[in-house]
C-alpha positions as CSV (number, residue, x, y, z in Angstrom):
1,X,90.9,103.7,73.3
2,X,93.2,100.4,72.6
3,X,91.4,98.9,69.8
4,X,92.3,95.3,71.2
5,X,90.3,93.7,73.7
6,X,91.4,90.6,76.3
7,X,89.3,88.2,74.3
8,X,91.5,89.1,71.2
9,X,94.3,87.1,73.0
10,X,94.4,83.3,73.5
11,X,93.0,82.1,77.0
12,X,95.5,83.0,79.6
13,X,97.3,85.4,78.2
14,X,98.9,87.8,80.6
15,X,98.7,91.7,80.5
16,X,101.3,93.7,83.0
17,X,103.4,96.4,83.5
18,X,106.8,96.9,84.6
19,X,109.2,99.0,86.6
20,X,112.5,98.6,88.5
21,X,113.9,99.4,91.7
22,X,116.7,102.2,91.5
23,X,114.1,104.1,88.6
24,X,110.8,104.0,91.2
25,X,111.8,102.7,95.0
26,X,113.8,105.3,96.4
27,X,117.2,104.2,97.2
28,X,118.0,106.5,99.8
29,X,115.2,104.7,102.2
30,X,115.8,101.3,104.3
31,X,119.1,100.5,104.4
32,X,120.3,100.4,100.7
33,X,124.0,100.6,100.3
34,X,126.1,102.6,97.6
35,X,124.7,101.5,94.1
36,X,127.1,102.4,91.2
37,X,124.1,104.3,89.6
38,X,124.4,106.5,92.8
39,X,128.7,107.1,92.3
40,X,128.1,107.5,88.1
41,X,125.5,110.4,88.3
42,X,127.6,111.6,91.2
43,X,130.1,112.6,88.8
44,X,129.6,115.8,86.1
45,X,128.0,114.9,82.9
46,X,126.9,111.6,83.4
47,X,123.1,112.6,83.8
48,X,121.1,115.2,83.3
49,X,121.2,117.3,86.0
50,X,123.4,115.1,88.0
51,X,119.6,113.3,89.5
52,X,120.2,110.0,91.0
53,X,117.3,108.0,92.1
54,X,118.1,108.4,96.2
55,X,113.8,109.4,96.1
56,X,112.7,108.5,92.5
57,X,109.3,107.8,93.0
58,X,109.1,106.7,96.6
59,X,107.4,103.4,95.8
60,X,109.4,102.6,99.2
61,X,106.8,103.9,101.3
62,X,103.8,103.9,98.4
63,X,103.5,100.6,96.8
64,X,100.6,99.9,98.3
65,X,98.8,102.7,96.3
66,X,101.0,101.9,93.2
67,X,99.5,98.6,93.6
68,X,96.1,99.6,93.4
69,X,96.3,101.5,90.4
70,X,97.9,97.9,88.7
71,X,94.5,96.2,90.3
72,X,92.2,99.2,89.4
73,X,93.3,99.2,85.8
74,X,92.9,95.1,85.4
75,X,96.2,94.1,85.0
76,X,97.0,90.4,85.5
77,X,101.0,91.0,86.5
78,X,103.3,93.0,87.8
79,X,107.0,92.9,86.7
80,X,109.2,94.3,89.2
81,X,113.4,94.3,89.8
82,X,114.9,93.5,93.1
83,X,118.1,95.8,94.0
84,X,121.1,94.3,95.0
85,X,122.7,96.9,96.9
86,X,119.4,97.2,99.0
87,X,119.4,93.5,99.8
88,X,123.2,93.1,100.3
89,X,124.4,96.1,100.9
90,X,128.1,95.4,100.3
91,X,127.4,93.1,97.5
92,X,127.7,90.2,99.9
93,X,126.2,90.7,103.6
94,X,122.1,90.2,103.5
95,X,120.4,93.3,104.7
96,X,117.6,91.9,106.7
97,X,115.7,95.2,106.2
98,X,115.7,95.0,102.1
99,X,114.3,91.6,102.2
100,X,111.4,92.3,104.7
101,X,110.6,94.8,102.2
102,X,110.5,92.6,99.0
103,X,108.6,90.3,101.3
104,X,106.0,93.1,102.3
105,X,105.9,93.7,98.1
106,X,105.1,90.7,97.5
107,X,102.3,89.9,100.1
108,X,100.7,93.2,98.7
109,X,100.9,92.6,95.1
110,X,99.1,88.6,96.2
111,X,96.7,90.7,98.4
112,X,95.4,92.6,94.8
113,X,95.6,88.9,93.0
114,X,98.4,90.5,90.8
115,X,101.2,87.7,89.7
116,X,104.8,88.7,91.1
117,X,106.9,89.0,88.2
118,X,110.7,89.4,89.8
119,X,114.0,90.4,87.6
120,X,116.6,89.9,90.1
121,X,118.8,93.1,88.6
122,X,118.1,95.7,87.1
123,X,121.7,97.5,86.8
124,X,121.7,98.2,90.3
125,X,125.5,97.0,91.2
126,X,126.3,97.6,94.8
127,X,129.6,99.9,94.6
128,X,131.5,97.9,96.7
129,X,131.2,95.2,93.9
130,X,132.1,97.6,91.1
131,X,135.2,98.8,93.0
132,X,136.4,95.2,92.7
133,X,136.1,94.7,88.7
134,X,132.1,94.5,88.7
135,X,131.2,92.5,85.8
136,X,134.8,92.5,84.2
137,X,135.5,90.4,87.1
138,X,134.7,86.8,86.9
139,X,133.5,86.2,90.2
140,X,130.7,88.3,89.8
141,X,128.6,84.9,88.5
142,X,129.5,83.7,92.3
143,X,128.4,86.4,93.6
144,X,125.6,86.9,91.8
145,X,124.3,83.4,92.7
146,X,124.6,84.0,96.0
147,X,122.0,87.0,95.9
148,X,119.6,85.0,93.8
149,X,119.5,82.1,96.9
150,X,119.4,85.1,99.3
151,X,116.3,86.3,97.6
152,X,114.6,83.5,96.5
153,X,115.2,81.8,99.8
154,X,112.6,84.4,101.1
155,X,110.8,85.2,97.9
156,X,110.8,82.1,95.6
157,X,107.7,80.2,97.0
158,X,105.2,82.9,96.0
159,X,106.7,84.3,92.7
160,X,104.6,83.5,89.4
161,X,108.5,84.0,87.3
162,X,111.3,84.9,87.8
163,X,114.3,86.8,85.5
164,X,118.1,86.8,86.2
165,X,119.5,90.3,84.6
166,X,117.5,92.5,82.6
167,X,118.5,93.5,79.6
168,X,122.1,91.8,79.0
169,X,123.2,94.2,75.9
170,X,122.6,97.3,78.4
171,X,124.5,95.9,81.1
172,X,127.3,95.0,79.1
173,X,127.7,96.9,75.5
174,X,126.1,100.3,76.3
175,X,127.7,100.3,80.2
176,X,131.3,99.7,79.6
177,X,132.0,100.3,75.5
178,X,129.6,103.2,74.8
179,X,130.0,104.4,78.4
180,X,126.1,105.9,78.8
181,X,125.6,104.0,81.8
182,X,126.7,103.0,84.8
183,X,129.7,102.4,85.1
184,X,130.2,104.5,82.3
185,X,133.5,102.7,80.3
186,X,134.7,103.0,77.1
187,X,136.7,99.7,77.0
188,X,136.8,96.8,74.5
189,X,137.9,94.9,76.7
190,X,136.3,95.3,79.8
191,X,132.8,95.1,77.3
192,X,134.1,91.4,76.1
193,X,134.2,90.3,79.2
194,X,131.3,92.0,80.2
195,X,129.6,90.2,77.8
196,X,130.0,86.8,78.6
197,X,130.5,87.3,82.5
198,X,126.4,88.2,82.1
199,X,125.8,85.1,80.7
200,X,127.8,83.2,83.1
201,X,125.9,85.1,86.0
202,X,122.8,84.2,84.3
203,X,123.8,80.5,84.3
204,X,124.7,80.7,87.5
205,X,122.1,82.1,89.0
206,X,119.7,79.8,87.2
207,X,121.3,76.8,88.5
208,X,121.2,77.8,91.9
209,X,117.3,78.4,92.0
210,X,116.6,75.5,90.4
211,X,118.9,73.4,92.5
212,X,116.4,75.3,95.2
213,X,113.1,74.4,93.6
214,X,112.3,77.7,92.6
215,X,110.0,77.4,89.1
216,X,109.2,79.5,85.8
217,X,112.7,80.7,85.5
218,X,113.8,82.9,82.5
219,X,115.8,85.5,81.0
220,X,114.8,88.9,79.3
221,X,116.7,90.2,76.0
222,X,116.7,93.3,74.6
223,X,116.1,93.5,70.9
224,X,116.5,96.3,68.3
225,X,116.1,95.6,65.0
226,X,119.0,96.3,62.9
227,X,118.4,97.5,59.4
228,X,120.7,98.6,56.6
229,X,120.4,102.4,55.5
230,X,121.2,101.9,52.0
231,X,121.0,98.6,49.4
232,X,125.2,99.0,49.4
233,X,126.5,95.6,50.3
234,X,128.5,97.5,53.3
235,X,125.5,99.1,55.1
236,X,123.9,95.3,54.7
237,X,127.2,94.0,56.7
238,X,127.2,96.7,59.4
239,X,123.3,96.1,60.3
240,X,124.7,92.5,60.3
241,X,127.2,92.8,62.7
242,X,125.0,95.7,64.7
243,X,122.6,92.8,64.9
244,X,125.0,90.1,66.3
245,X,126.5,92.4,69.1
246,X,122.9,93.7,70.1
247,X,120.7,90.8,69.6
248,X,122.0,87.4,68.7
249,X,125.0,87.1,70.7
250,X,122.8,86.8,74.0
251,X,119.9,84.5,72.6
252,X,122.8,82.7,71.2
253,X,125.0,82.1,73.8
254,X,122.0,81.1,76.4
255,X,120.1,78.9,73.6
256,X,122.5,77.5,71.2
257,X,125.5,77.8,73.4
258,X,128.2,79.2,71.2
259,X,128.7,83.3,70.4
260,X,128.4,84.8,66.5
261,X,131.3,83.8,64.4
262,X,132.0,87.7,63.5
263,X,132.0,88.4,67.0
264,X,134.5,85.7,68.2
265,X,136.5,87.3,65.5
266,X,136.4,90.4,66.9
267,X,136.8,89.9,70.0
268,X,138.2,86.8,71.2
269,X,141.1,88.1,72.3
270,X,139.5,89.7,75.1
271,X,137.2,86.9,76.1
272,X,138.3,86.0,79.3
273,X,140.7,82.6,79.6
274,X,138.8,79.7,79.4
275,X,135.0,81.3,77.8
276,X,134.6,78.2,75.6
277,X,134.3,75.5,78.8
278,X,131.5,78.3,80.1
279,X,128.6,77.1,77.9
280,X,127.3,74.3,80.1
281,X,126.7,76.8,82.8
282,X,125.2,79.4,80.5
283,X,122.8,77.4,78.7
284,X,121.1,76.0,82.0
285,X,117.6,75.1,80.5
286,X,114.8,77.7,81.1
287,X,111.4,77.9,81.4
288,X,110.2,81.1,79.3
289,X,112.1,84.1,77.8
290,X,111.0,87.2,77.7
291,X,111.9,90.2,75.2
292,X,112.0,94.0,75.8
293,X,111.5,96.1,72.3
294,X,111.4,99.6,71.3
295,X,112.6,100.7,68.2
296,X,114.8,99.9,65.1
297,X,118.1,101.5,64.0
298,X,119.5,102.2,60.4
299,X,122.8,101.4,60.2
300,X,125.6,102.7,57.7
301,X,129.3,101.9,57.4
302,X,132.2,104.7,58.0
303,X,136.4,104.2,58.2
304,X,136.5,104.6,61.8
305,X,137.3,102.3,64.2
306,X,135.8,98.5,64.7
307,X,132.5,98.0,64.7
308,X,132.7,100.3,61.4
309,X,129.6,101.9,61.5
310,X,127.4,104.3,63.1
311,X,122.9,104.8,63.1
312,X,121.3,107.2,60.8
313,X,118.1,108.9,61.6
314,X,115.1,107.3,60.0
315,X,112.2,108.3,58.2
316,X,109.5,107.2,60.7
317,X,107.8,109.2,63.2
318,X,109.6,109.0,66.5
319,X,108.6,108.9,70.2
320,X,110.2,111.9,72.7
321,X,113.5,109.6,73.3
322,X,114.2,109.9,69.0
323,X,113.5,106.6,69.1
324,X,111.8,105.4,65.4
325,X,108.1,103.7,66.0
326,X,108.4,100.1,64.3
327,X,106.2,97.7,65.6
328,X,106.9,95.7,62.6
329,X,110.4,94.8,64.5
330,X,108.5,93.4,67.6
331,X,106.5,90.9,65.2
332,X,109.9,90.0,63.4
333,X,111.7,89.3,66.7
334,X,109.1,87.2,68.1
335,X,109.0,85.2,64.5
336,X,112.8,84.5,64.6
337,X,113.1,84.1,68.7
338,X,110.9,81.5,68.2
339,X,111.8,80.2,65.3
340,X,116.1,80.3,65.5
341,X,116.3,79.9,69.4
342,X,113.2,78.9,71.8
343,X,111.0,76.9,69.6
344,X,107.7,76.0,71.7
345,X,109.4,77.7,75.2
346,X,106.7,80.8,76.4
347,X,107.7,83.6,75.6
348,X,106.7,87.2,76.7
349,X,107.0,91.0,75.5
350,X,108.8,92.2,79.0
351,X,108.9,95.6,78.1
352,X,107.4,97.8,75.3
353,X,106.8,101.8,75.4
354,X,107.4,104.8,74.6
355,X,108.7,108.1,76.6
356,X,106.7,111.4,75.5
357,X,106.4,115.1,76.5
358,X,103.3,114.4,78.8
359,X,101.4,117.1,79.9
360,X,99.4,117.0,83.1
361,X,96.4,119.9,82.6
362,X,92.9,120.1,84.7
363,X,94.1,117.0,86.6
364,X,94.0,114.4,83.1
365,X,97.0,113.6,81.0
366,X,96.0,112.8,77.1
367,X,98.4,110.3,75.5
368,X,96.9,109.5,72.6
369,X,99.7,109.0,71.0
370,X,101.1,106.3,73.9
371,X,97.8,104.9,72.9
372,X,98.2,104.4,69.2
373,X,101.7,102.8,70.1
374,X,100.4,100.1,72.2
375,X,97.8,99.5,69.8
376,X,100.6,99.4,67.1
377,X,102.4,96.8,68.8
378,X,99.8,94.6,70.5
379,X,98.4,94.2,66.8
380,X,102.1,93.1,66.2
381,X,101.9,90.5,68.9
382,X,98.5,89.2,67.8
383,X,99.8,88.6,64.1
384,X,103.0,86.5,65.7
385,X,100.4,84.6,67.5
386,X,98.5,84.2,64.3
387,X,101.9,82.6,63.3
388,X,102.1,80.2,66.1
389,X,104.5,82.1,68.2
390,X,103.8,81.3,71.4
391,X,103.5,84.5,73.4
392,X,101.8,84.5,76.6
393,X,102.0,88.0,77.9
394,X,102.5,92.0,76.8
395,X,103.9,94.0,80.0
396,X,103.7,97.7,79.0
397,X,107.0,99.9,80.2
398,X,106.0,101.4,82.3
399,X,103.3,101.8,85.2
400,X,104.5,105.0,85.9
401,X,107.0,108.2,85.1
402,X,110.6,107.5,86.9
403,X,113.9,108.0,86.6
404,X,115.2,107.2,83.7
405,X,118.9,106.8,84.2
406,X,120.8,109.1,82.4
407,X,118.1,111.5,81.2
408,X,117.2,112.1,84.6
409,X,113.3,112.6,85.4
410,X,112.6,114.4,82.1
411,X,111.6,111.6,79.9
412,X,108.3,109.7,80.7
413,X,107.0,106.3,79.8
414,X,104.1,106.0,82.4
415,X,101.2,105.3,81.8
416,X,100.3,106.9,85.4
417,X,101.7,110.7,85.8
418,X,104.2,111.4,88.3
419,X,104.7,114.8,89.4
420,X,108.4,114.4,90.5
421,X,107.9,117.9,93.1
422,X,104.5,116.0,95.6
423,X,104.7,112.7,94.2
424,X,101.4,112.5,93.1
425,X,100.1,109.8,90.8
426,X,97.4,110.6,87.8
427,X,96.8,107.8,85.7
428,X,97.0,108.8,82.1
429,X,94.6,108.4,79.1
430,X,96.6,105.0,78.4
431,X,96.1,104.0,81.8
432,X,92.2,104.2,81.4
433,X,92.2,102.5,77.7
434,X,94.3,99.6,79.2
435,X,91.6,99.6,82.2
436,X,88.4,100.0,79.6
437,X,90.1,97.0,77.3
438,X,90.8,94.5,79.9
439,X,87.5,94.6,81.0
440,X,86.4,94.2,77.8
């Protein structure tokens, strides 16, 4: 059982879960056009198995039960991803089609009294898009303001918040310099100006729902904590600079309006022309931020090339992804958000879970050990509220197993089963604690 209890939290405090569109929809259904997720596990060795999410989990054509396992199991909000390439199919014509669905999501997630969380991407670039530069290209903040209005023109008057792009260091650092998703590069370059056409999107697309009316706008991070493998002075200046690409250089840009001095060292050069006048855009004032945390790495120095260092496996027990359980990190993250960046704006815990080797047998699925993580980190969040951080929600990744990009369908952080063959949903052990301690 969760050993924390609603009343444990201060009055209001929101309890969710989250998913996104390409990982649980079905992408093959209603009109979607060519994602770049679809054209990068298209080609050999990009994902296991080569699985795309053209099915997933078919929450196309079943959200309404998904929904009522959200409402079953006393959840308060729902965070959800709209996809780009379903609502504009060639990045730039409106699909009437996708947006009747997001309006049919929504009116069933108010039906159940859950609050409509939306993240407006989710990764889910429309190829057409990507064949023109994607987010090396500088019009993508244009174009990304224009699917924000083309959403939130139909959607913006019933949402409780709304997010711009999820998870900025993913979209940027891991997609186009480490080249493990979509669209799979390996190019300083192109991940400079990556980087700061993100924030520029974000800017932009902020602007233009506010300039709308559209309220409780935000921005989710990513964070990892960053920790030196040795006490040698060099592994303390890799974690340092690990922890500026990964974490600060996002918070910072949006919040403080200027990048980490080691990373405009590094890569100025390859900013695009003009990044410096780009600050008034990105640091459009928000209304909440929210962070998504998992896990910590150890980082050590080596003689290749820049940044200089690689991770080291760590001592701590580790969830199915390899991924080091450190809830300590989530407490620390919250502390210095708060404290270096956001001062007394809301702030939420957007995504935290874990993936493990789930096993479905006489119809129940026992995750203790998914349950002793939650509890791990909600016990984090309490003692950052004991702080006076001011957190105001915990959305557990993720309501149910999906696809998880380029590990395919074998990795599962639901805390409902799917069985990826019939579809069928079987809420987990977790599912029931989270059910048995909101009620509490």
């Amino acid at each position: 059982m969760l050993e924390h209890k609603r009343s444990d939290f201060p009055e209001g405090f929101l309890f969710g879960a989250a998913t996104s569109a390409y990982q649980i929809e079905g992408h093959a259904f209603g009109g979607a056009g060519r994602a770049m997720w679809d054209d990068f596990a298209a080609t050999p060795g990009n994902v296991v198995r080569a699985e795309d999410g053209a099915r997933a989990c078919d929450h196309y054509h079943r959200f309404a039960d998904d929904f009522d396992l959200l409402k079953d199991g006393g959840f308060d909000c729902y965070r959800f991803s709209t996809s780009w390439a379903r609502v504009m199919p060639d990045g730039r014509t409106v699909n009437p089609d996708g947006l009747d669905f997001y309006d049919r999501l929504t009116d069933a997630m108010l039906e159940r009294g859950l609050k409509p969380c939306a993240t407006l991407y989710h990764w889910e670039l429309p190829s057409a898009l990507a064949d023109q530069g994607g987010w090396r290209n500088r019009d993508i903040a244009g174009w990304f303001g224009d699917f924000a209005e083309a959403v939130m023109g139909r959607l913006g008057d019933r949402m409780f918040s709304v997010a711009t792009i999820n998870e900025p260091w993913c979209v940027a650092w891991l997609s186009h310099f480490v080249g493990a998703h979509a669209p799979g590069l390996r190019d300083i370059r192109a991940t400079a100006r990556a980087m700061h056409h993100v924030l520029l999107a974000h800017g932009t697309a902020i602007e233009r729902m506010r300039g709308m009316g559209v309220g409780n706008l935000g921005a989710v991070f990513n964070m990892e904590w960053a920790a030196p493998a040795d006490d040698t002075p060099e592994a303390a200046e890799a974690a340092a600079l690990y922890d500026d690409y990964y974490n600060h250089f996002y918070v910072s840009g949006v919040f403080k309006g200027r990048y980490p001095d080691r990373l405009v060292t590094a890569l100025g050069d390859h900013f695009p022309i003009g990044w410096q006048d780009d600050f008034a855009t990105i640091t459009a004032p928000l209304d909440w931020a929210g962070i998504n945390y998992y896990t910590r790495s150890l980082l050590a120095p080596n003689d290749g090339a820049w940044p200089h260092h690689h991770a080291v496996e760590g001592p701590l027990p580790k969830t199915q992804m390899g991924w080091e359980i450190y809830p300590q990190g989530l407490h620390d993250f919250l502390v210095r958000t708060a404290r270096d960046y956001t001062g007394d704006l809301p702030l939420f815990v957007t995504e935290n879970g874990m993936s493990n080797a789930d096993v479905l047998r006489d119809g129940r699925v026992d995750d203790a050990v998914r349950i002793d993580y939650f509890n791990q980190h909600l016990a984090a969040v309490r003692a950052a509220i004991a702080k006076g951080v001011p957190v105001q929600g915990y959305m557990a990744w993720s309501l149910m197993d999906n696809y998880e990009w380029a590990l395919g369908y074998e990795k599962r952080f639901g805390m409902v089963h799917v069985d990826f063959e019939t579809l069928k949903r079987t809420p987990k052990a977790s599912w029931h604690a989270f059910r048995d301690a909101l009620a509490r």
